[in-house]
C-alpha positions in Angstrom: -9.3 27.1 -0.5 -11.7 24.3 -0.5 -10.3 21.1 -0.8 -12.4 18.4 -3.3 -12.8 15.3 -1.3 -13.9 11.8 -3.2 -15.3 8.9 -1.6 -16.2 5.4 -3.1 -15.5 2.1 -3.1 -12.7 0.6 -4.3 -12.8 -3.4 -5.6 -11.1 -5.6 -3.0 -10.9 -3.0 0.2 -13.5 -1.7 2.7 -13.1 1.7 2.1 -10.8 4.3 -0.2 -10.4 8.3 0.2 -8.5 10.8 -1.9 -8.2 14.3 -1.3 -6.5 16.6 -3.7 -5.5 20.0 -2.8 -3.1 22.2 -4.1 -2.6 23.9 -0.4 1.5 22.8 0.5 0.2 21.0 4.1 -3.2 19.1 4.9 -4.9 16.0 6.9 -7.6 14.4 5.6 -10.6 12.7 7.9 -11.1 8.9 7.2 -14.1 7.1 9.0 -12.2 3.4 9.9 -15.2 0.7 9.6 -13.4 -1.7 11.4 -10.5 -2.7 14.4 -9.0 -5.6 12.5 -7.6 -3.6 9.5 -4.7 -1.7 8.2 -4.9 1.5 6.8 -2.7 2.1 3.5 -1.4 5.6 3.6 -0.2 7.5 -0.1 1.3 10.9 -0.2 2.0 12.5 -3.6 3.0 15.9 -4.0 6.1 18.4 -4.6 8.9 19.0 -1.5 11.9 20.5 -1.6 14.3 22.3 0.4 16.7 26.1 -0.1 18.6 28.3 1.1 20.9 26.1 2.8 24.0 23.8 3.3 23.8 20.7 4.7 20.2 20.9 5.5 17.4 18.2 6.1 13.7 18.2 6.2 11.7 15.3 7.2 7.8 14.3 5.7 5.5 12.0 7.9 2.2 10.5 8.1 0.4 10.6 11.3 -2.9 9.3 12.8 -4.6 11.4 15.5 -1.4 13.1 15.9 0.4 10.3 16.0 2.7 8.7 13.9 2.8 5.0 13.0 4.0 2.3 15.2 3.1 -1.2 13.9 5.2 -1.6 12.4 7.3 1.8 12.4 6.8 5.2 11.2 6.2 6.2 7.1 8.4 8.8 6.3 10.6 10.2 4.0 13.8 12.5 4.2 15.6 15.1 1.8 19.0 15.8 2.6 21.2 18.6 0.6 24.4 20.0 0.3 25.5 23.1 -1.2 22.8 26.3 -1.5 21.8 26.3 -5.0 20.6 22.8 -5.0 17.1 23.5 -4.4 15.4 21.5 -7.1 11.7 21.3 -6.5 11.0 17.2 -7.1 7.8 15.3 -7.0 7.9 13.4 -3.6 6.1 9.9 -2.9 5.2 8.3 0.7 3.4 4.9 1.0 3.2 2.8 3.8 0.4 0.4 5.6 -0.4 1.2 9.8 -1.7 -1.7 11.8 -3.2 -2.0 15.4 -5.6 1.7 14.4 -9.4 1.9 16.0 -12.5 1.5 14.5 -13.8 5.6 14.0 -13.1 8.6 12.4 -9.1 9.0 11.6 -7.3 12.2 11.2 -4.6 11.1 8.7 -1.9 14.1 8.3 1.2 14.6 5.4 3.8 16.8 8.5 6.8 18.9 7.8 9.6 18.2 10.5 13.4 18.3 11.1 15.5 15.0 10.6 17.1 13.5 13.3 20.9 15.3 14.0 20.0 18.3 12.2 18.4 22.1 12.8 15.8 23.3 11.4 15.9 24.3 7.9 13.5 26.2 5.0 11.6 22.9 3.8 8.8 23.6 1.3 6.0 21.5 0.3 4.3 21.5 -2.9 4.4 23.8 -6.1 3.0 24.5 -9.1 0.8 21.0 -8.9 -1.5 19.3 -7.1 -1.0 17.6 -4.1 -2.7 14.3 -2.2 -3.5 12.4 0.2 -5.1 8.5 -0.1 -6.6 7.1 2.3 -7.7 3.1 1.8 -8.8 0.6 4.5 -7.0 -2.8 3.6 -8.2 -6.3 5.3 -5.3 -7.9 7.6 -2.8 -9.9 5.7 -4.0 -13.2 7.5 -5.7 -15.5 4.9 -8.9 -17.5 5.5 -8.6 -21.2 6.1 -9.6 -23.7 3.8 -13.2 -24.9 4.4 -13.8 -27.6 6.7 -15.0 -31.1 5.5 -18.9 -31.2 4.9 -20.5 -33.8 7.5 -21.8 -37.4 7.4 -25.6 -38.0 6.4 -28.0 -38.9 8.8 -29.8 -42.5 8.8 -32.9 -41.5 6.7 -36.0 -42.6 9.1 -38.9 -45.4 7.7 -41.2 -44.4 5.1 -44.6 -44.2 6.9 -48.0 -45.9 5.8 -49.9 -44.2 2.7 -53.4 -43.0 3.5 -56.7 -43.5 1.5 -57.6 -41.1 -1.2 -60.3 -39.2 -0.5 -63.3 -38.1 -2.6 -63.1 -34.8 -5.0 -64.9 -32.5 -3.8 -67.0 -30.1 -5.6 -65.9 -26.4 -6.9 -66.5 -23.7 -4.8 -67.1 -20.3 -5.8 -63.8 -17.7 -6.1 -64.4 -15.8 -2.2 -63.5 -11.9 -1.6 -60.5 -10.8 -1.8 -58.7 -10.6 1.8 -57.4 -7.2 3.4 -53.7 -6.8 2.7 -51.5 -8.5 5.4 -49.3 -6.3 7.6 -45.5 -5.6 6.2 -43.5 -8.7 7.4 -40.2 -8.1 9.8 -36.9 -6.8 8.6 -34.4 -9.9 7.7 -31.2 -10.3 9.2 -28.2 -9.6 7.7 -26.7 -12.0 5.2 -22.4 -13.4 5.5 -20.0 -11.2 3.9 -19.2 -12.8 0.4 -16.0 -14.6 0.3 -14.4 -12.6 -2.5 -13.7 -9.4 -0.8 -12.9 -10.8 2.9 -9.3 -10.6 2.3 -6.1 -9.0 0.5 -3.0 -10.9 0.1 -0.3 -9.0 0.6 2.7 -8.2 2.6 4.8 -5.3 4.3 8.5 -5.1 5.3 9.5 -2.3 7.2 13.4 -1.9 8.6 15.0 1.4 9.6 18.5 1.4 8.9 21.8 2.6 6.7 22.9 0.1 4.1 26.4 1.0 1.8 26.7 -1.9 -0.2 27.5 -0.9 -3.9 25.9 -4.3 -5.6 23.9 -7.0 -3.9 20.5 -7.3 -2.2 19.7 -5.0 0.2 16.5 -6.6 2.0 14.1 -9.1 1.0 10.0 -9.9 1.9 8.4 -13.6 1.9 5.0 -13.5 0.4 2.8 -16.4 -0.1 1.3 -16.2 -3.4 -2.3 -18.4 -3.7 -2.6 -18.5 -7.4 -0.9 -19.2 -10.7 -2.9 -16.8 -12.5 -2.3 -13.5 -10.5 0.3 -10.7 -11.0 2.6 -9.5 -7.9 2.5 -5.6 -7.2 6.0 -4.6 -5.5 6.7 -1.4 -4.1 10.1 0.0 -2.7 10.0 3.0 -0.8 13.3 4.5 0.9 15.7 7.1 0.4 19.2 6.4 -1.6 21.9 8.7 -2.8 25.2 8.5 -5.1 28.4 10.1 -3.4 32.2 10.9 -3.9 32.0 10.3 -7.4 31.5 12.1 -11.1 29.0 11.1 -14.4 28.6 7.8 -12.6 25.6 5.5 -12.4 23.7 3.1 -9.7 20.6 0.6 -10.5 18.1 -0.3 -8.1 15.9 -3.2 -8.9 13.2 -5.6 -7.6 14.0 -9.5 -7.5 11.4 -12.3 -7.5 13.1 -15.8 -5.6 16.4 -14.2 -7.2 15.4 -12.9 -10.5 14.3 -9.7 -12.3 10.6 -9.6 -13.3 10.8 -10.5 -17.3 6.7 -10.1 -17.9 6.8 -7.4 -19.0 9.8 -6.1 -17.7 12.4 -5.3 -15.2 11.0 -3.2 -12.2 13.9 -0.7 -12.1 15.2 2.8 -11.4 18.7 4.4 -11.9 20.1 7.8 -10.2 23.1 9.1 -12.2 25.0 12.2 -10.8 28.0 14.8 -12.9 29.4 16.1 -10.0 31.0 14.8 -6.8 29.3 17.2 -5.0 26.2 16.2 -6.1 25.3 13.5 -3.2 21.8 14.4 -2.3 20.1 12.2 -0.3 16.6 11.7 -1.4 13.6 9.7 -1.3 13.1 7.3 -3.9 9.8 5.2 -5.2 10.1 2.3 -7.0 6.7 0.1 -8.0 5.6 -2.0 -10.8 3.4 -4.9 -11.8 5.1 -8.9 -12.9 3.1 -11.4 -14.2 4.0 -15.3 -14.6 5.1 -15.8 -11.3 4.1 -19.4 -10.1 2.1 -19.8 -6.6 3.6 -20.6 -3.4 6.7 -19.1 -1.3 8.3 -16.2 -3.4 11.2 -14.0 -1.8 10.5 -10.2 -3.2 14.1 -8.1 -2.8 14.9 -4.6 -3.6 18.5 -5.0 -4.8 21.5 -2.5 -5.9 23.7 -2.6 -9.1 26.0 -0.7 -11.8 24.1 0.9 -14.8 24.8 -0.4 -18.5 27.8 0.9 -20.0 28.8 2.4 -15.9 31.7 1.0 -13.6 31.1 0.9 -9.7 30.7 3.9 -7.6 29.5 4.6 -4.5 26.1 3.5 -3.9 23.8 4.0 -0.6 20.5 2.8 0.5 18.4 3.8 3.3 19.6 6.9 5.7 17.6 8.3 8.3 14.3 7.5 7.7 11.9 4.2 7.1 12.8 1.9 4.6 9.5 -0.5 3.2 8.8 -3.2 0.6 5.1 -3.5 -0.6 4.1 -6.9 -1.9 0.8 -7.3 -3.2 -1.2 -10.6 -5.0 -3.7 -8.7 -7.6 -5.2 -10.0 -10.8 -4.1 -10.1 -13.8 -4.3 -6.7 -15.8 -6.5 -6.3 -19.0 
């Protein structure tokens, strides 16, 4: 089957590319324009596991083969215990790659096993469509601030005026000249200034965190204006264990507090049984406005639900954990 491949331009990037397929494994061909970039990665699609106990299955991006090493890989992981616990779940990945040549990138979604464990029956996608996005993203190094505009020259002395001279008389209109030859090609005019950067930030850390309430990890981001909104993005797996009908939060913090414009940036895993402790990937994103400028801590955090006591909350196992912080403008 053909896959339907869209190209354009995207405001505020170099370059963006989305394939859609509905095929269960595919890469995708990205020309890079440039060696100072980052390439922003998305999968979307359906992955699950079956037919076994105590199974994992592992999802990567790659480049040329190649996964991901500034800063570390982007992955995902699905971890299950008992047989019949095969549900088929949309899956997310997101991450940014740095130090990736200027040319054309093969950027794949791969099926592998997790670190520890055999191999297992891992499927990818089902009954919906599946992609692959592709976007070249400016380094997150801001421009300076202009430099400070020179001193005038000393104008020179005004010289003599000359003598008018005499009108002369009219002369009749002359035949019009041959056309002149087509003048040279000019040279290319400076990149405009509002498209030579994107502010935003990436966090990456790879490691098992079993705190039940607190922060988990936090990203600095500079913002430059008052007026903007703050994208945040959590990407990483987390799982409730050991415990029955109980209830964990996750939530995005901004210097401390929960986004209140519009609202909270929050998800919630509850689980009936105490068997039920699958470990999955989980994607949490959202948009807060009214955030001043200047130096703002962005943390993924863990809680209790309303109306829920403690339980046994975990963050991060065996794969990639990220937070995504972006300065966009302000929605419509």
């Amino acid at each position: 089957m053909k896959c339907r491949v869209y190209d354009g331009l995207l405001i505020m990037t170099i370059s963006l590319k989305i394939i859609v397929t509905d095929l269960s494994s595919q890469d995708c061909q990205f020309t890079k324009t440039k060696d100072d970039t980052a390439l922003r990665v998305v999968y979307q699609g359906n992955l699950y596991l079956e037919g076994c106990a105590n199974c994992c299955k592992r999802w990567f991006i790659t480049f040329n083969g190649a996964e991901c090493s500034g800063p570390l890989p982007i992955d995902a992981v699905l971890w299950i215990r008992n047989k019949d616990e095969d549900n088929h779940r949309p899956g997310f990945i997101e991450g940014y790659c740095n130090n990736i040549h200027k040319g054309k990138i093969r950027v794949g979604i791969n099926i592998g096993n997790c670190a520890g464990y055999g191999n297992s029956n891992g499927n990818t996608g089902w009954n919906s469509v599946s992609r692959l996005i592709i976007e070249e993203n400016p380094n997150t190094c801001l421009q300076g601030s202009p430099g400070l505009p020179g001193r005038n020259g000393v104008n020179g002395h005004n010289g003599l005026p000359g003598r008018d001279g005499r009108d002369g008389a009219k002369g009749e209109k002359g035949v019009a000249g041959t056309p002149g030859s087509r003048g040279e090609k000019g040279e290319r005019g400076s990149s405009g200034t509002d498209t030579d950067h994107r502010n935003w930030k990436q966090c990456a850390w790879k490691n098992y965190d079993g705190r039940d309430i607190g922060m988990i990890k936090d990203c600095q981001i500079i913002k430059t204006k008052d007026d903007t909104a703050l994208r945040a993005v959590y990407q990483g797996n987390f799982h409730l264990g050991g415990c029955g009908s109980c209830c964990k939060r996750w939530f995005i913090t901004f210097n401390g507090a929960e986004c209140s414009a519009p609202l909270p940036i929050d998800a919630v895993l509850w689980i009936g049984n105490t068997g039920e402790n699958n470990h999955r990937p989980g994607f949490i994103e959202g948009y807060c406005n009214n955030i001043h400028k200047g130096k703002i801590r962005v943390g993924i955090n863990i809680g209790n639900c309303a109306g829920y006591g403690n339980s046994n909350g975990n963050t991060g196992w065996n794969s990639v954990s990220r937070l995504i912080v972006e300065e966009v403008p302000r929605s419509q």
